[in-house]
N, C-alpha and C positions, 0 to 999 in steps of 0.2 A: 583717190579715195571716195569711197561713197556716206551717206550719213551713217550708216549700219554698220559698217567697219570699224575694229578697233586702231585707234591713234597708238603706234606703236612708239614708243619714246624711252626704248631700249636700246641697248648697245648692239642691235643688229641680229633677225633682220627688220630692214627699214621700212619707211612706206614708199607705194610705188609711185612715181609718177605717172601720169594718165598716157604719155607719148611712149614709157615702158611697158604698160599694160598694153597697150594696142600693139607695139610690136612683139609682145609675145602671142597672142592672138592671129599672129598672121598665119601664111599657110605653111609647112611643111616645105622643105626645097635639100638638094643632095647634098652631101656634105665634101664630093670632089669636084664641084660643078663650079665655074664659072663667079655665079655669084656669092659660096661661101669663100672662095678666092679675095675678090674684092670686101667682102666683110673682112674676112681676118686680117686683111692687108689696110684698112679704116682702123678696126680694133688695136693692133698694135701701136698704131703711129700716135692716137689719142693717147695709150697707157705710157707711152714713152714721153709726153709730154707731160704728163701726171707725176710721172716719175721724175723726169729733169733726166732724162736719161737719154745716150746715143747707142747703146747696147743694143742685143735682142731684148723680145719680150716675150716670154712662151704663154700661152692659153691653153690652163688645162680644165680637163672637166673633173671637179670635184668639190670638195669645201677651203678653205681657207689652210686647214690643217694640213691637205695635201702637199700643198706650193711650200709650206713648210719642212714640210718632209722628205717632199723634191729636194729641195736648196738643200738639205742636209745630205740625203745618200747619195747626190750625183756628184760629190766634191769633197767626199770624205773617206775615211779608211777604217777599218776596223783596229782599233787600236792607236786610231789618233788620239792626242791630247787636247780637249773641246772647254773651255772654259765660257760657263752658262751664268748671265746673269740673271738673278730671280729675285723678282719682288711683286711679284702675283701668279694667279694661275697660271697665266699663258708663255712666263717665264719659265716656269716649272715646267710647262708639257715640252719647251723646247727641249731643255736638256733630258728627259724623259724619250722621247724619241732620241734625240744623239747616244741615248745608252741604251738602247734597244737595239741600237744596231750596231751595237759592238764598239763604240766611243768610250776614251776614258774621262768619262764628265767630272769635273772641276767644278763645285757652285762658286759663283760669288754671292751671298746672302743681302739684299737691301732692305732695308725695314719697310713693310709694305707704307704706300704713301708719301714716298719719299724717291728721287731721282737718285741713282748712281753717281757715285762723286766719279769722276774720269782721274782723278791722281791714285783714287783706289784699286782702279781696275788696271791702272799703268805699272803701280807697286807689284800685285800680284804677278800679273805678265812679264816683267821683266827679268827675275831671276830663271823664269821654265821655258819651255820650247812647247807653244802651243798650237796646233794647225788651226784652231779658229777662236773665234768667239760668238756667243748666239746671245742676240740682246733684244726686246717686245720693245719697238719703237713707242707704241702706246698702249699698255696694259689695262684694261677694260676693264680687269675686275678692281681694281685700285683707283683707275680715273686719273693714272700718271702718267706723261711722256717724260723719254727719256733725252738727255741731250745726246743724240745721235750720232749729229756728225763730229764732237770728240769724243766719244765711243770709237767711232770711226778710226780718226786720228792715232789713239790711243793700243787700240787692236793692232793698226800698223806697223806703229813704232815697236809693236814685240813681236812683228815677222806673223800676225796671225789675221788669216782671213776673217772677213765681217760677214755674219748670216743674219740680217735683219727679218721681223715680221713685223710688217704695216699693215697688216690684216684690216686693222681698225680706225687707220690714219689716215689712207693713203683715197686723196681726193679730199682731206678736208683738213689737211695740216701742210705744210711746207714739206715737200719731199724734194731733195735735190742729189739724184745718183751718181752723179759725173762732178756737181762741184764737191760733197764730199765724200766723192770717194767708197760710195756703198756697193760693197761687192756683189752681195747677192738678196734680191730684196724677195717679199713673199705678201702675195695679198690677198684679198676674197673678193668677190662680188656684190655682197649681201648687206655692207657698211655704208661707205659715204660712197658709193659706187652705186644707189639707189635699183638692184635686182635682188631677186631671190636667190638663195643659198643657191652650190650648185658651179659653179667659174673661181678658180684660181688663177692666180698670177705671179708669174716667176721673171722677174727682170735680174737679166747678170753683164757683168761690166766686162766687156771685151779681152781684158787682161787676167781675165782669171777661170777663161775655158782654159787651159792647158792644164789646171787641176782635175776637169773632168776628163781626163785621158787616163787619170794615174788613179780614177777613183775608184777603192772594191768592195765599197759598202752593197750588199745585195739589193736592186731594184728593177722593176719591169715597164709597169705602167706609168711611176711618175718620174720614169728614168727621163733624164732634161736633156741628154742627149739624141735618144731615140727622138723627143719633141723638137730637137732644133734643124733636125736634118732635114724634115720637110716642109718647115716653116717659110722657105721664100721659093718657095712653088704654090704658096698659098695653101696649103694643106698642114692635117694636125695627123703624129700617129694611128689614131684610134678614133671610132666614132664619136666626135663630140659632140656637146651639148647646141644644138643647132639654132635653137629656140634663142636662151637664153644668149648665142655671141648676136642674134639679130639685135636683140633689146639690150645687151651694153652697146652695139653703137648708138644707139636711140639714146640712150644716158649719157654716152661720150657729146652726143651732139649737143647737150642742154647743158654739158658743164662746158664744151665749148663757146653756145652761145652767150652764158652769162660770164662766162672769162673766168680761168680759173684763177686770178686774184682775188676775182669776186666773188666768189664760190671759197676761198677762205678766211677773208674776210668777213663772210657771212656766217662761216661756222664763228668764229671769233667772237662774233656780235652775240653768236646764241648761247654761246659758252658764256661768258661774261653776265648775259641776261638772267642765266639759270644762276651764277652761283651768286647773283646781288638778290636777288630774290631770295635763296636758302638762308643768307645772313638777315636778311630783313626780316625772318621767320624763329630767329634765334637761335639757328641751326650752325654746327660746327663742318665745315668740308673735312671731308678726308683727305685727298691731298694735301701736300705744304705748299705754301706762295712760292713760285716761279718754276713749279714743276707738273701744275694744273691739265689734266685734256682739255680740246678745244673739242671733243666730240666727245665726251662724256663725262658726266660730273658724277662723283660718289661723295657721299654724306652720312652725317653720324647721326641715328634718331637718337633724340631724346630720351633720358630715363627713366627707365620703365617702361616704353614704346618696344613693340618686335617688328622689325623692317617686315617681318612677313605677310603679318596682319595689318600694316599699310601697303603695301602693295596689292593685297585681295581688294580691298576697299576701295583704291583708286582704280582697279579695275570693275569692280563691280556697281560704283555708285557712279564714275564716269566713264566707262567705257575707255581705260588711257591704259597703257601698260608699262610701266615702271620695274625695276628689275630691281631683286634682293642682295644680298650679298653671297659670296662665295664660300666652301671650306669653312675656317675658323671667325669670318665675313658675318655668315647667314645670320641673320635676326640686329646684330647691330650697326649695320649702314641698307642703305638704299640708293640707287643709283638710276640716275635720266641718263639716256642717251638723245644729245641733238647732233644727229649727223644726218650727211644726205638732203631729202628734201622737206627739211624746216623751214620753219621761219616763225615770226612771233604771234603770232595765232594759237600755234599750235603751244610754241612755250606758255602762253598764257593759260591754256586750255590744262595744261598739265598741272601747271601753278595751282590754281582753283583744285583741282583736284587732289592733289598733296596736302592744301589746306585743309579742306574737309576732310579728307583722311585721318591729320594730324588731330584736329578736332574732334575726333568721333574715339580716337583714341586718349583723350585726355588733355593733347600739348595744346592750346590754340594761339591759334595766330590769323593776323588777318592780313587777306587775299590781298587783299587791294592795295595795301602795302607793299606785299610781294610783288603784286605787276609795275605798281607805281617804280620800284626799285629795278625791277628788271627793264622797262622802259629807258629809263635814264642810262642805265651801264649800257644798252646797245646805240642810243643816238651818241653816247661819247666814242664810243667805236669807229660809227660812223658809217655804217652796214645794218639796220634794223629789220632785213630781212621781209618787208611787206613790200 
């Protein structure tokens, strides 16, 4: 980042690091050559560690919504029965898509804010025959993760496959595919994966291609099969994004080099940093205790305050960009995103700036409380991220 650039501290996209910018920078090279060979063959091995995975891992060129969309039509049927858990936007677009292309979507309804009970989703699944279930590992517009892997558990035990999206998790939450058991996972680029929009990711577990044989949901481009066939010859279907796989391995290598323990420990540290500081401010989270993001916090302004009109302010008087609320969301919550490449600098920097915002709107609180508070939560963590 430069002094001129705005401190992005949304839920994606992120800021870049300087080893990403320079390898997007670089030159131009073929995309059946040699060396995008050995990048996509670097790339994969890194997201499958990300993942906790021994499966493939496809790289597709698109957004996040893609690999989504992928994991759905390449493993589905027109007229399967999809049971969709929704408890923010990105829950909704799942089953949204699964009924676009011909699924019989089943909500499961959760109060936004709040994690999926897994005995609820066991209850429903048990009496029906349903070929999947689609569940937002971390819902961005709510600021909740869900417990996954009995989700997981729970999809299984009703004979129904598991479509996860970690869009917004994956690199700065515990993802582990193979010990629970996630069939097919779906990611982006543009999150704790520190690139610009533009790269999808499709991880699937070895035992559940045999469903992409039987599957006649209509697809072309993001069909995951056409993608898997030339994936260990080192090649992708279609011209891919050539730029952007150089610069995730540039990003794989910096979450390599700092270890990805460390790298979620540090989101932890920034997670925790942000939401002592929002209490210190007399502010309410939206999430409920133990169902919190580690990569984004959402919060309820004060009354009388419009999340909209502090988010202009925090962009305008500090150059920070903080994200509003969603839907039925917009004007009363406001949302930090700390994923990717954070660290307490930049929480602080946002702090200050949400103060003053709040202040200028009426609520005041003071800063330095806020950092004081958010200091203390990340050294008990034990990862403060400088």
């Amino acid at each position: 980042m430069t002094g001129s650039d705005p401190l992005l501290m949304i839920p994606g996209p992120t800021n870049l690091p300087p080893a990403v910018r320079e390898a997007l920078g670089g030159a131009s090279f073929y995309h059946r050559g040699e060396h995008m060979a050995d990048l996509l063959e670097r790339c994969t091995d890194g997201l499958r560690r990300l993942m906790g995975a021994s499966g493939d891992v496809l790289i597709l060129t698109s957004s996040g919504t893609g690999a989504v969309e992928a994991s759905i039509t390449s493993f589905l049927c027109p007229g399967d029965r999809v049971l969709s858990v929704e408890g923010g936007k990105f829950g909704e677009r799942m089953g949204e898509i699964a009924r676009t292309f011909g699924a019989e979507v089943t909500t499961l309804p959760v109060e936004p804010g709040r994690a999926v009970d897994p005995e609820d989703l066991a209850s429903v699944l048990a009496p029906a025959n349903f070929q999947a279930v689609l569940c937002v590992h971390n819902e961005t517009s709510t600021g909740v993760t869900q417990p996954i892997a009995e989700v997981a558990a729970a999809a299984h035990d009703g004979g129904a496959l598991l479509i996860t999206d970690c869009v917004s998790c994956l690199g700065g939450v515990p993802v582990r595919a193979d010990e629970w058991e996630l069939d097919v996972i779906a990611a982006g680029s543009q999150k704790c994966l520190m690139l610009p929009p533009g790269l999808a990711f499709v991880g699937v577990r070895e035992e559940v291609w045999g469903l992409a044989e039987t599957a006649t949901m209509p697809c072309y481009y993001l069909d995951l099969r056409r993608a898997r066939e030339p994936l260990h010859k080192g090649q992708t279907p279609w011209t891919p994004a050539t730029t952007l796989i150089a610069a995730l391995a540039a990003s794989l290598d910096l979450i390599e080099a700092e270890g990805i323990d460390a790298v979620i420990a540090r989101h932890r540290a920034m997670a925790e940093a942000t939401r002592a500081a929002m209490l210190a401010a007399g502010l309410r989270l939206f999430a409920r205790e133990g169902c919190r993001s580690d990569t984004v916090t959402a919060v309820h302004v004060p009354e009388g305050v419009d999340s909209v009109e502090l988010v202009r302010l925090v962009r305008e008087r500090h150059n920070v960009l903080i994200s509003g609320g969603q839907g039925d969301l917009k004007g009363h919550i406001f949302r930090i995103g700390h994923m990717g490449m954070v660290d307490m600098a930049q929480i602080e920097r946002t702090l200050q700036g949400v103060a003053d915002g709040l202040a200028n709107l009426g609520h005041g609180c003071d800063a330095n409380a806020m950092i004081d508070a958010a200091r203390d939560a990340a050294r008990r963590v034990g990862a403060d991220g400088s």
